[in-house]
N, CA and C of each residue as an Amber inpcrd file, in Angstrom:
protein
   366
  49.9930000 114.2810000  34.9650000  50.0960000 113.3670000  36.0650000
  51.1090000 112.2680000  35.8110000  51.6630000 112.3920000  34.7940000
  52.7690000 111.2890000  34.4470000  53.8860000 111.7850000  34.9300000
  54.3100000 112.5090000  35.5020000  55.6170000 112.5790000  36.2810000
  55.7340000 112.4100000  37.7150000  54.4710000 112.4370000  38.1820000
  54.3050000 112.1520000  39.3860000  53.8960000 110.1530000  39.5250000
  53.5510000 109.8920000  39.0210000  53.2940000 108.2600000  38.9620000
  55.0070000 108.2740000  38.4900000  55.4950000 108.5660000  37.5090000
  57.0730000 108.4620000  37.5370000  57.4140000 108.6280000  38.8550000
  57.1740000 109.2000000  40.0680000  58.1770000 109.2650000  40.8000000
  57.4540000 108.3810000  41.9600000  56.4510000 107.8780000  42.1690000
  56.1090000 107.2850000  42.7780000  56.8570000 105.7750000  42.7270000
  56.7650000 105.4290000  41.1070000  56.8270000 104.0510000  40.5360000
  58.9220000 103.8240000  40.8940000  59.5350000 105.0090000  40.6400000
  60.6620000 105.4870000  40.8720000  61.0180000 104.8930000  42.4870000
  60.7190000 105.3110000  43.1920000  60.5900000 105.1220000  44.6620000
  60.0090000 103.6540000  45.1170000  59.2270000 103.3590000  44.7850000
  58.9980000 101.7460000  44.8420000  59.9080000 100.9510000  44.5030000
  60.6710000 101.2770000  43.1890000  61.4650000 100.5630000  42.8790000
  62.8390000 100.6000000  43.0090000  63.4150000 101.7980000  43.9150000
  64.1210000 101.6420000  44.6780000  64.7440000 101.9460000  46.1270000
  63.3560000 101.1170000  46.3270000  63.0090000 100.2030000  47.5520000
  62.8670000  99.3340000  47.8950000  63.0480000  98.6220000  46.6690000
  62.9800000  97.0170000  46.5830000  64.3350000  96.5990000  46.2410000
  64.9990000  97.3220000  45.5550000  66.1510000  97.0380000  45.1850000
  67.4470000  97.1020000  45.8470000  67.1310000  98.0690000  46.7830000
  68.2690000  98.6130000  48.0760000  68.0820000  97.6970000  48.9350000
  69.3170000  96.7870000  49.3350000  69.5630000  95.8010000  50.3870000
  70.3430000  96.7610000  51.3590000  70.1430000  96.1160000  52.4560000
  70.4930000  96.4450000  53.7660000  70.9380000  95.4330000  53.8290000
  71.9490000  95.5910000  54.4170000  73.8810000  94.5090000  55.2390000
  73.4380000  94.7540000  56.4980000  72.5440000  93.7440000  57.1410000
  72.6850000  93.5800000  58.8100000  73.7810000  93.2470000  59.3300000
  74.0800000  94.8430000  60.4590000  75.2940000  94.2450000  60.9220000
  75.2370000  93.3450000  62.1200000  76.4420000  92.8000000  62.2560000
  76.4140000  91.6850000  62.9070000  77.9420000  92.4780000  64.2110000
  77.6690000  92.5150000  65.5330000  78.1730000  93.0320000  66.0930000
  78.9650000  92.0290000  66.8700000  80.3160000  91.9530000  66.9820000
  80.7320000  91.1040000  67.7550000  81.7610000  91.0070000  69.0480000
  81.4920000  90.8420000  70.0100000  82.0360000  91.4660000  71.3190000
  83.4670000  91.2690000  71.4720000  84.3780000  91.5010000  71.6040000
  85.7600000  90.8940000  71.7920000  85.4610000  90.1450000  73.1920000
  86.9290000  89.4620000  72.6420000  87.0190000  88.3160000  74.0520000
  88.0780000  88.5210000  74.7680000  87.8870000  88.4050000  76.1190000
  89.2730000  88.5360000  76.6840000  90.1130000  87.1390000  76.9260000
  91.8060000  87.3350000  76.4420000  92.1010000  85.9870000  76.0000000
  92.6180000  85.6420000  78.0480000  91.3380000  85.4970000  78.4850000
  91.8220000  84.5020000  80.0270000  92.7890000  83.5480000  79.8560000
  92.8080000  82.5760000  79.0850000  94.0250000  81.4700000  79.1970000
  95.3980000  82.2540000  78.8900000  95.4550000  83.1600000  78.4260000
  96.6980000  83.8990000  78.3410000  97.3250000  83.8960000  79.3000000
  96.5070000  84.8460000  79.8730000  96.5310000  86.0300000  81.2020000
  96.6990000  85.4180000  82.1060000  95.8340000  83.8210000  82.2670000
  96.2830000  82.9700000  83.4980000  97.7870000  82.5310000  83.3740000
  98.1510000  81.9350000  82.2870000  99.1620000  81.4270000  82.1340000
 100.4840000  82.1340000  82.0560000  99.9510000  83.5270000  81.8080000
 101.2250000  84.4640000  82.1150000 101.5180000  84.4460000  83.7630000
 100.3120000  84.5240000  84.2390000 100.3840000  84.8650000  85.5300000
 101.5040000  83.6110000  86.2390000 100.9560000  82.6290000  86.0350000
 101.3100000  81.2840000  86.6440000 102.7070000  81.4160000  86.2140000
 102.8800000  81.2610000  85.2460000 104.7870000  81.1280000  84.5820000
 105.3360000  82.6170000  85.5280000 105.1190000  83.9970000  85.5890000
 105.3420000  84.8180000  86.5600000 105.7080000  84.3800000  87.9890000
 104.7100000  83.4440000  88.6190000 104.4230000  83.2870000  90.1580000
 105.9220000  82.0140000  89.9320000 106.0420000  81.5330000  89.0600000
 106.5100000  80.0600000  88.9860000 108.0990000  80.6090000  88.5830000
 108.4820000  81.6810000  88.3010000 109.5900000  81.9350000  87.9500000
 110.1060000  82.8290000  89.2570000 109.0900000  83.8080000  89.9770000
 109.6090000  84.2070000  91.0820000 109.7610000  83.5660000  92.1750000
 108.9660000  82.7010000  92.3990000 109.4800000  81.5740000  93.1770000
 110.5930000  80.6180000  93.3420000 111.1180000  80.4570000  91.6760000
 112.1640000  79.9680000  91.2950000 113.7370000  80.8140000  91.9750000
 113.1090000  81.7630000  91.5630000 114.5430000  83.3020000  91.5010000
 114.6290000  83.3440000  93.1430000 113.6030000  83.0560000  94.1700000
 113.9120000  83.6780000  95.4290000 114.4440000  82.2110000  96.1280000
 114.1400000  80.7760000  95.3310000 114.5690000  79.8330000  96.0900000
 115.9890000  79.7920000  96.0660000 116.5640000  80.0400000  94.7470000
 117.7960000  80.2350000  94.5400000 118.4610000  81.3050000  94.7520000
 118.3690000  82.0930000  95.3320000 119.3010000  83.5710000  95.5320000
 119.4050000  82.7190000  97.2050000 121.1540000  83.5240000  97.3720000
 121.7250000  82.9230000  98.5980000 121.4190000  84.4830000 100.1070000
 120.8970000  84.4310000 100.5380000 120.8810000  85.9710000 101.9350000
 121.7120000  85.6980000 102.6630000 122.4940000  84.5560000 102.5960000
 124.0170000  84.4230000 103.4250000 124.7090000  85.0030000 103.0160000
 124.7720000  86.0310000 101.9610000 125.5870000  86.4520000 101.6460000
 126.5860000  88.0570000 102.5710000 127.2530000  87.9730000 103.2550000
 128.2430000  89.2710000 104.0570000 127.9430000  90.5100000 103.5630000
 127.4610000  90.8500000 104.0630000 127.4350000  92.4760000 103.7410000
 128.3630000  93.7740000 104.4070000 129.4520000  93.8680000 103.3880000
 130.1980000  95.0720000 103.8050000 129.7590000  96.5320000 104.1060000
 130.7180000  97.4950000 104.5630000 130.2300000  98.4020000 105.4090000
 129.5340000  99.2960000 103.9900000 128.2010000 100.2930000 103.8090000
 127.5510000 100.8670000 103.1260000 128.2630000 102.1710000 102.9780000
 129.1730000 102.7630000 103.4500000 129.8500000 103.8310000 103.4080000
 128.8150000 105.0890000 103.7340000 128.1890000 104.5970000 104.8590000
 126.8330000 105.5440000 105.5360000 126.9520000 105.5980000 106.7220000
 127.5150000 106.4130000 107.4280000 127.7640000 105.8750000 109.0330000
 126.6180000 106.4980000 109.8940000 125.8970000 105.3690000 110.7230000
 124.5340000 105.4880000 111.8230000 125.4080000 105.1480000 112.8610000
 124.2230000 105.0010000 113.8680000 124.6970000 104.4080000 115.3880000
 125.2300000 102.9220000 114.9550000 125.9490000 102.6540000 115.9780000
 126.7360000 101.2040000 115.4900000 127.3630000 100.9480000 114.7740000
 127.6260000 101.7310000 113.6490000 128.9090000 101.4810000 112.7090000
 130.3020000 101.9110000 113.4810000 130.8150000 100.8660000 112.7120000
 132.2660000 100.7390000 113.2310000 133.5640000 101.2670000 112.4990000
 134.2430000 102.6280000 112.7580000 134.8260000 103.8580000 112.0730000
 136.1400000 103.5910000 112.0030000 136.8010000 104.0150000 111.5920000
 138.1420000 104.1440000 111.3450000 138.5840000 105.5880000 110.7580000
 139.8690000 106.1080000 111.1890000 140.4600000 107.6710000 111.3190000
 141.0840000 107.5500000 109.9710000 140.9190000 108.3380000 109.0730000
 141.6840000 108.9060000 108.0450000 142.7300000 109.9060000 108.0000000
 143.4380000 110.3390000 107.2600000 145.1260000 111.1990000 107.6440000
 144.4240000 112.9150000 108.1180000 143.2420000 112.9470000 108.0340000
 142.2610000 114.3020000 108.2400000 141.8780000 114.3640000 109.6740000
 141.8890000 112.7880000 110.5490000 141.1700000 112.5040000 111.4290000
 139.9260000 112.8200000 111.1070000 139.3820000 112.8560000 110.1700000
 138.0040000 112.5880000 109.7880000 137.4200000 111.0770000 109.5210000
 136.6510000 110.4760000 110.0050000 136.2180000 109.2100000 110.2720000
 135.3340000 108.3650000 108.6770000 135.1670000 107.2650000 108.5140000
 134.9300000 106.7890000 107.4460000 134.4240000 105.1010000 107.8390000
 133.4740000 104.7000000 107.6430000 133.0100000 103.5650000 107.9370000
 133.8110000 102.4560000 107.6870000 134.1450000 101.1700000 108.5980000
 134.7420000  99.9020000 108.0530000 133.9650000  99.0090000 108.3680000
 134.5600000  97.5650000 107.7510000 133.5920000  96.0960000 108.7870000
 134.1290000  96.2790000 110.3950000 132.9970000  95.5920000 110.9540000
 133.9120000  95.4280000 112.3550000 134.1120000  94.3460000 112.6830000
 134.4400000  93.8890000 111.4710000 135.5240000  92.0590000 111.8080000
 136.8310000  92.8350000 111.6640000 137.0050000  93.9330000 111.0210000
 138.4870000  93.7610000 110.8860000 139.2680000  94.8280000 112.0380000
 140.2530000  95.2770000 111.8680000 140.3960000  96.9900000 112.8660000
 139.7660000  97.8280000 112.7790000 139.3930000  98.6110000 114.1080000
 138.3180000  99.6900000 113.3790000 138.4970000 100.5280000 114.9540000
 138.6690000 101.7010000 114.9840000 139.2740000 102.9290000 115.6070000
 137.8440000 103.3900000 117.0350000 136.6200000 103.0100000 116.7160000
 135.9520000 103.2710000 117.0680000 134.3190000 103.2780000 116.8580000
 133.0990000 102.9970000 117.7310000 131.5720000 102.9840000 117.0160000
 131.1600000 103.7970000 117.3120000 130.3330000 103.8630000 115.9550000
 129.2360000 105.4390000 116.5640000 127.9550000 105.2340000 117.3120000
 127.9340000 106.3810000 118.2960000 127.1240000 106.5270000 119.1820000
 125.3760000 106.9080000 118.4790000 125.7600000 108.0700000 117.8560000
 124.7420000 108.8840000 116.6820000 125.5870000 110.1860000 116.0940000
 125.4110000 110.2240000 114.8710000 125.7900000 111.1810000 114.1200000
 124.5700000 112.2440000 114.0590000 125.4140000 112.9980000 114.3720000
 124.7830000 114.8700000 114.6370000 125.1090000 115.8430000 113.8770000
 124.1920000 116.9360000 113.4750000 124.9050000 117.8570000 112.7060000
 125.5290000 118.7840000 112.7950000 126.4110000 119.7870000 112.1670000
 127.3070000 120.1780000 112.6590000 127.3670000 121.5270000 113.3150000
 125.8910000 121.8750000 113.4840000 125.2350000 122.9650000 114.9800000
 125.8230000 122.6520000 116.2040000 125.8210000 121.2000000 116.0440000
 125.4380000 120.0910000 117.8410000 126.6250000 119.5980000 118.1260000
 126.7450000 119.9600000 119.3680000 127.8260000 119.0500000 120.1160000
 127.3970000 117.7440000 120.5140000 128.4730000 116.7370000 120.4320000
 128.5710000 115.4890000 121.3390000 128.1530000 115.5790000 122.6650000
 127.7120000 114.5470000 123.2050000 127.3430000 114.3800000 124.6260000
 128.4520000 114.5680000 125.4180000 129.1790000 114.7890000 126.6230000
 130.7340000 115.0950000 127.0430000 131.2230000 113.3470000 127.4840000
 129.9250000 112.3860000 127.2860000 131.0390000 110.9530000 127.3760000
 131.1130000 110.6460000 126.0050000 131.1310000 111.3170000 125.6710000
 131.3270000 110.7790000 123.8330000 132.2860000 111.5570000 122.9240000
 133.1040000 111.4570000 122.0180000 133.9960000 112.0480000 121.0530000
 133.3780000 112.5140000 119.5610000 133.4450000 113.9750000 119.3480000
 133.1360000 114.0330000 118.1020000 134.2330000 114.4640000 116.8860000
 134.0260000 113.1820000 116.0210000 134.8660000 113.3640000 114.8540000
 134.0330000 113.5170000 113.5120000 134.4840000 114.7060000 112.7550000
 133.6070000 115.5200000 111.1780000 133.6990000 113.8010000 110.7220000
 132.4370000 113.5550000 110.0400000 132.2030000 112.8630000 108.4840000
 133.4700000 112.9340000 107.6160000 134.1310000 112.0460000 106.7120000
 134.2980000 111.9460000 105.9910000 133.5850000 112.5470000 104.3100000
 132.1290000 112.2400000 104.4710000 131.4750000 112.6040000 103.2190000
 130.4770000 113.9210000 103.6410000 130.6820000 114.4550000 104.8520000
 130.5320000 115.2900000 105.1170000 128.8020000 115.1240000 105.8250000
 128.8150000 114.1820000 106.2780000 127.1280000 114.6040000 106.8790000
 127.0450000 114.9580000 107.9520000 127.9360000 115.1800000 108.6520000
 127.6910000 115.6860000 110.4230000 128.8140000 115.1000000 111.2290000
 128.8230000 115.0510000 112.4530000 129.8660000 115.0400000 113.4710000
 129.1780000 113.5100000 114.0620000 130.2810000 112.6110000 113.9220000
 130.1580000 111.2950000 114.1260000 130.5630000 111.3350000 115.7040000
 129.7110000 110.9530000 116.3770000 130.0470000 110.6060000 118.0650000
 130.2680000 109.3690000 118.4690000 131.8140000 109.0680000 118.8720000
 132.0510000 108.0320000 119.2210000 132.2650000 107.3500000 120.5710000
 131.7900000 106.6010000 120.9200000 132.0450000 106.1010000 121.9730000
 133.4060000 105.4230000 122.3200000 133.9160000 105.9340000 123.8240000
 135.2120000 105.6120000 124.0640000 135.5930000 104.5030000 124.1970000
């Protein structure tokens, strides 16, 4: 019976001796004053950027011709967008593709960049 009281006495004693490390769990934080303050310097800089940018600024022709753009003839007689402050040959009515005829009060001259038959008004 002495090996069994050995293992009893064995086991008691280390059970007393084995510590346990309570863990200690700790939540992260979310850093809010950051996040606000990013935000704010964000709102405070785009506000900045749109007070100062000028929308007076002229906008030349997009080299896209719709209704209302104002054309000018190339050595092809193929048509090509200009301003219409300066000379300009003719406006478009609507650009059509190149299935479709012009309306018969209207003139059709090919694209330049090739998107369809520009109808101009006389």
């Amino acid at each position: 019976m002495q090996p069994i009281l050995q293992m009893y006495f064995a086991e008691d004693f280390a059970d007393e001796t084995e510590f346990e490390i309570p863990r200690v769990i700790v939540r992260a934080k979310v850093p809010w004053r950051f996040m606000l303050s990013v935000i704010v310097v964000g709102a405070i800089l785009i506000l900045f950027l749109y007070s100062t940018a000028s929308p007076n600024v002229p906008q030349g022709p997009d080299s896209l011709i719709q209704s209302g753009s104002c054309v000018a003839f190339d050595s092809t007689q193929a048509v090509y967008e200009v301003s219409c402050d300066g000379p300009y040959d003719g406006v478009v009515r609507q650009l059509i593709g190149f299935d479709r005829t012009c309306s018969s009060d209207t003139f059709g001259y090919r694209d330049r960049q090739g998107m369809g038959i520009a109808c101009l008004e006389p």
